[in-house]
C-alpha positions as CSV (number, residue, x, y, z in Angstrom):
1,X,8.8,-9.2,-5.1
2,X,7.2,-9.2,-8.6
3,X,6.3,-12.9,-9.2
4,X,4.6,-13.7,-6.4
5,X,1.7,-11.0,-7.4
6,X,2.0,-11.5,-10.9
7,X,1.2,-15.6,-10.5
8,X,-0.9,-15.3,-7.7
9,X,-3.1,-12.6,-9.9
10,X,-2.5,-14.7,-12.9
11,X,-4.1,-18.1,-10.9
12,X,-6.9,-16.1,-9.7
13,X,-7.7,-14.4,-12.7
14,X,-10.7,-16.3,-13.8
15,X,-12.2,-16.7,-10.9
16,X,-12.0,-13.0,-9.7
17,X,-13.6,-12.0,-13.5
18,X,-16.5,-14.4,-13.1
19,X,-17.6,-12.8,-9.8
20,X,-18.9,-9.3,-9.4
21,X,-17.4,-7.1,-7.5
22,X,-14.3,-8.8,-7.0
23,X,-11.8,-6.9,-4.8
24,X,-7.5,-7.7,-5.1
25,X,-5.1,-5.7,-3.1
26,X,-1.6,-6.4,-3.6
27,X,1.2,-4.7,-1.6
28,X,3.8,-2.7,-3.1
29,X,5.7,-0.5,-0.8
30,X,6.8,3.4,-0.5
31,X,9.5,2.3,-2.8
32,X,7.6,2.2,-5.6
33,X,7.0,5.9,-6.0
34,X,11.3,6.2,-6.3
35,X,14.3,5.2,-5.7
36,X,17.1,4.0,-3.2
37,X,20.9,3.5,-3.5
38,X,22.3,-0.5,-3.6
39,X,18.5,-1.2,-3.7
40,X,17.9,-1.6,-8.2
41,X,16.5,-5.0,-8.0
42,X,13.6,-4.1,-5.0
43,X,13.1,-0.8,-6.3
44,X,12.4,-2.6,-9.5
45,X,10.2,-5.2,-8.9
46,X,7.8,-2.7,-6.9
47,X,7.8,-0.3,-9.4
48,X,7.0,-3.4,-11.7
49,X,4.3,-3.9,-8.9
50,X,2.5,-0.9,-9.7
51,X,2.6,-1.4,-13.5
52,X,0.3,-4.8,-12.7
53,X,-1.9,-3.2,-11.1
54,X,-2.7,-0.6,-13.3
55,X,-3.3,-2.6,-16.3
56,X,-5.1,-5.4,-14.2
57,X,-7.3,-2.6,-13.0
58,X,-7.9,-1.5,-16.6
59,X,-8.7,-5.5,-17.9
60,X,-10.6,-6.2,-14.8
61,X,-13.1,-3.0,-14.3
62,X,-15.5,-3.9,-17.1
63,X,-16.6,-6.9,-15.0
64,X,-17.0,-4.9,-11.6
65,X,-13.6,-5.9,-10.2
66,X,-11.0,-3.5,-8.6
67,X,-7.5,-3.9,-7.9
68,X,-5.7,-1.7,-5.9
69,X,-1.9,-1.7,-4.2
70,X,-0.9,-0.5,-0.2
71,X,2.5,1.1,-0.2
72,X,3.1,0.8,3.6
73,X,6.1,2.4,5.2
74,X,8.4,1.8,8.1
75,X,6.4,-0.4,10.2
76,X,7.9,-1.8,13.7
77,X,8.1,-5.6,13.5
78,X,10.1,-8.0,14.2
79,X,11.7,-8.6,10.8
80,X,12.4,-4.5,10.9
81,X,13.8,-4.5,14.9
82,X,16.2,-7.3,12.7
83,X,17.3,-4.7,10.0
84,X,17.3,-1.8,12.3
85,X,20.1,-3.7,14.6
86,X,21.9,-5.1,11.8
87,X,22.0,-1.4,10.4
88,X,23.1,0.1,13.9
89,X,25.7,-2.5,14.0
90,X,27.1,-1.6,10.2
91,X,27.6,2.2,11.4
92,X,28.1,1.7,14.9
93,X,25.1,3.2,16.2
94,X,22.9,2.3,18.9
95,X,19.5,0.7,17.6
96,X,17.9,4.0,18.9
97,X,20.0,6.5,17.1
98,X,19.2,4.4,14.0
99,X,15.5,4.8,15.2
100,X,15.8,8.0,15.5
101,X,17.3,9.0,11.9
102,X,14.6,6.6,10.3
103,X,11.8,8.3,12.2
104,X,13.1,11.8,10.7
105,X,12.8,10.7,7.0
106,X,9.2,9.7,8.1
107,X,6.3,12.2,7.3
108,X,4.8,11.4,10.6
109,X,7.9,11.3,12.4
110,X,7.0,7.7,13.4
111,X,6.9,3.9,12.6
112,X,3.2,2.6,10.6
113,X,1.2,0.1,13.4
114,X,0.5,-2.9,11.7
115,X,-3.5,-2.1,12.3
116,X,-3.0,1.0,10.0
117,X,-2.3,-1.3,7.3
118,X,-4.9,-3.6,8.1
119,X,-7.7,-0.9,7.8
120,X,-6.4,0.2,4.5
121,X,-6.6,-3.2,3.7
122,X,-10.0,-3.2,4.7
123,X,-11.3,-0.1,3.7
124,X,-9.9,-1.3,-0.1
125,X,-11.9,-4.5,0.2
126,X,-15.1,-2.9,1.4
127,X,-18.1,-1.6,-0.8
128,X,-16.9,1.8,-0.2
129,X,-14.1,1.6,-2.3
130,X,-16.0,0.4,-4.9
131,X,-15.0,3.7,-7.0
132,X,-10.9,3.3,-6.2
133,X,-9.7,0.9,-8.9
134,X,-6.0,0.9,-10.2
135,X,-4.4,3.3,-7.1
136,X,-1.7,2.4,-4.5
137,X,-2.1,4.1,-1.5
138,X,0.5,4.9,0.7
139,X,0.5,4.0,4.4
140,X,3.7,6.2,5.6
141,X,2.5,8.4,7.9
């Protein structure tokens, strides 16, 4: 969860200085702003997540390039519909009551679509986030 962005940012580090402009969004997730029970070594590494970008934000800015983090939330996917039965099956729970108590700890009362993300992504990437540099914005609804 922290390795592959560290390495990746690491490998692509000259490259990304040399050009003006140069736009890296790395994902984090709504875990990185606090904590979860039986969760330490994920909560960790996306807190660890956000400490990257911050300081590569900071090393990076002089030559024009930001780098930013998304913090999506809940989104409905197939890996999720896994974990959402697997939990319904742990507390013996139909996958909509499950649902339904995941959607209540939701701002929006609702899953993230996976084209939300996407036009954060894009809007982060674009010249008119030219002035965000070193923030993670959360996609929670």
């Amino acid at each position: 969860m922290l390795d592959g962005p560290f390495f990746a940012l690491k490998a692509a580090w000259p490259a990304l200085t040399k050009s003006a402009g140069g736009r890296v969004v790395v994902t984090a997730s709504t875990a990185s702003f606090g904590g979860a029970p039986h969760k330490v070594a994920y909560i960790a590494a996306k807190h660890g997540v956000l400490g990257l970008v911050r300081v590569a934000a900071l090393e990076g800015a002089a030559q024009g390039l930001t780098v930013n983090a998304i913090a999506p939330g809940w989104m409905d996917t197939g890996m999720m519909r896994g974990q959402l039965e697997a939990q319904a099956q742990t507390l013996n729970m139909s996958t909509d009551e499950v649902i339904a108590r995941f959607h209540a700890e939701t701002p929006g009362g609702r899953f993230v679509d996976v084209s939300e993300v996407a036009a954060t992504v894009g809007f982060l990437v674009s010249p008119c986030a030219s002035g965000v540099n070193g923030a993670c914005v959360s996609i929670s609804g």
